[in-house]
N, C-alpha and C positions, 0 to 999 in steps of 0.2 A: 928285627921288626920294631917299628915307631908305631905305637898306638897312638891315634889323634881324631879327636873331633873334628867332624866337617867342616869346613871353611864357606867363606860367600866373598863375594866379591859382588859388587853392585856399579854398573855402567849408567848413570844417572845424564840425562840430557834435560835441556829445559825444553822453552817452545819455541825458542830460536838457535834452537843444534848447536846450546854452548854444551861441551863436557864438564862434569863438579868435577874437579880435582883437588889431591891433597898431596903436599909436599911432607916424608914422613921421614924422621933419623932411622938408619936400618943395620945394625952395631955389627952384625953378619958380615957385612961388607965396609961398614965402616963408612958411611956414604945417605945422605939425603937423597929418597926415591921420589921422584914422580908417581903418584899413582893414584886411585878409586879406589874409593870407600869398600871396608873390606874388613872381616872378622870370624869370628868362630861360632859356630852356630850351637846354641847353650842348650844341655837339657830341656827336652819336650818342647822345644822351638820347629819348627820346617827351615826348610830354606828362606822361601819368602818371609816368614815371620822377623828370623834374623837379618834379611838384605836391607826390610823397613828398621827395623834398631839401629842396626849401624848406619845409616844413611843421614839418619835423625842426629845421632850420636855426635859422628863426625865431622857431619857438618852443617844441621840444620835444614838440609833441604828434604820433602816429603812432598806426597801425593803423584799426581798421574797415573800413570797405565802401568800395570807392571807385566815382566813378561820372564819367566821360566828360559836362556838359551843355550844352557847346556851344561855338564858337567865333564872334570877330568879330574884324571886320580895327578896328585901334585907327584909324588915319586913312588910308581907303584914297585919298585925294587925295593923298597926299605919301611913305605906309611900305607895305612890302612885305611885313609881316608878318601874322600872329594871333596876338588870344590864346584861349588856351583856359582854360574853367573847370571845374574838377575839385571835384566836391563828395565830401566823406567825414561819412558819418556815425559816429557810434559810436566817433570818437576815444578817445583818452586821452594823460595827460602822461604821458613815457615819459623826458622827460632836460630839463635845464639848454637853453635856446636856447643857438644858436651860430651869433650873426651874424656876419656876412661884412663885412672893411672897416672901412668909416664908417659900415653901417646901427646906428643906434641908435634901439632898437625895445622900448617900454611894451604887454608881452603881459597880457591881463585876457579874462575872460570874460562876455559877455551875454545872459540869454532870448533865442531870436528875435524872440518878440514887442516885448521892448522894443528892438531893432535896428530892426525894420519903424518902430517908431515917432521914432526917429533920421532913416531914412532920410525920411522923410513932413517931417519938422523943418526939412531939410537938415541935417544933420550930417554926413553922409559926400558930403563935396565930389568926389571921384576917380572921373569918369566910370566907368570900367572897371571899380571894384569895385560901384557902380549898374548895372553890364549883370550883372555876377554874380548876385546877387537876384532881375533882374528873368527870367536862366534858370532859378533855382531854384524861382521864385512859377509859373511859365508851364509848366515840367514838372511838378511838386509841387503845384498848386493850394492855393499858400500862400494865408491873408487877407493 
């Protein structure tokens, strides 16, 4: 058994349906991911608390509507945790990113529609940000 703190992940839109993304090195695989703002949720933090930090963190962008859409257990064969995905829409960039460490992290923004069409590609390798999506297309009745 992996004991681990909750994770977040955070699905950030603006007000014209671009996606924030972050291009992140992922040593696991060896390999630069595509992916959303995303982190571990710190002592006496919520989720939401944590999806606003990291979002700020990693790339600057803050505000709009935030929305609670779901959790899963990342591998409930072996970790003890969740993560949760926090969707906001109606972003905006608000400051300079300010990552933490050794994340070194390429912020750019995409239509949705051309993300859907990424993900369909395989471009976005990182399970976990594919269960994000696939909360957002399942409450949202994305195409």
């Amino acid at each position: 058994l992996i004991e681990a703190v909750d994770w977040v992940n955070v699905l950030a839109l603006t007000s014209d349906r671009q996606v924030v993304l972050l291009r992140q090195y992922r040593p696991g695989i060896d390999h630069v991911c595509l992916e959303i703002p995303g982190g571990l949720v710190d002592p006496g933090e919520d989720p939401m608390q944590a999806a606003l930090r990291e979002l700020r963190e990693e790339t600057g962008y803050g505000g709009g509507t935030w929305q609670h859409l779901g959790k899963v257990a990342p591998n409930p064969a072996i970790q003890n945790n969740w993560l949760h995905t926090i969707f906001v829409s109606d972003v905006e960039k608000l400051a300079d990113p300010k990552p933490e460490g050794d994340e070194i992290l390429d912020v750019f923004t995409v239509p949705l529609t051309e993300l859907r069409e990424r993900l369909v590609r395989g471009e976005v390798e990182h399970a976990l940000v594919v269960v994000a999506f696939g909360h957002l297309a399942f409450r949202h009745h994305l195409p």
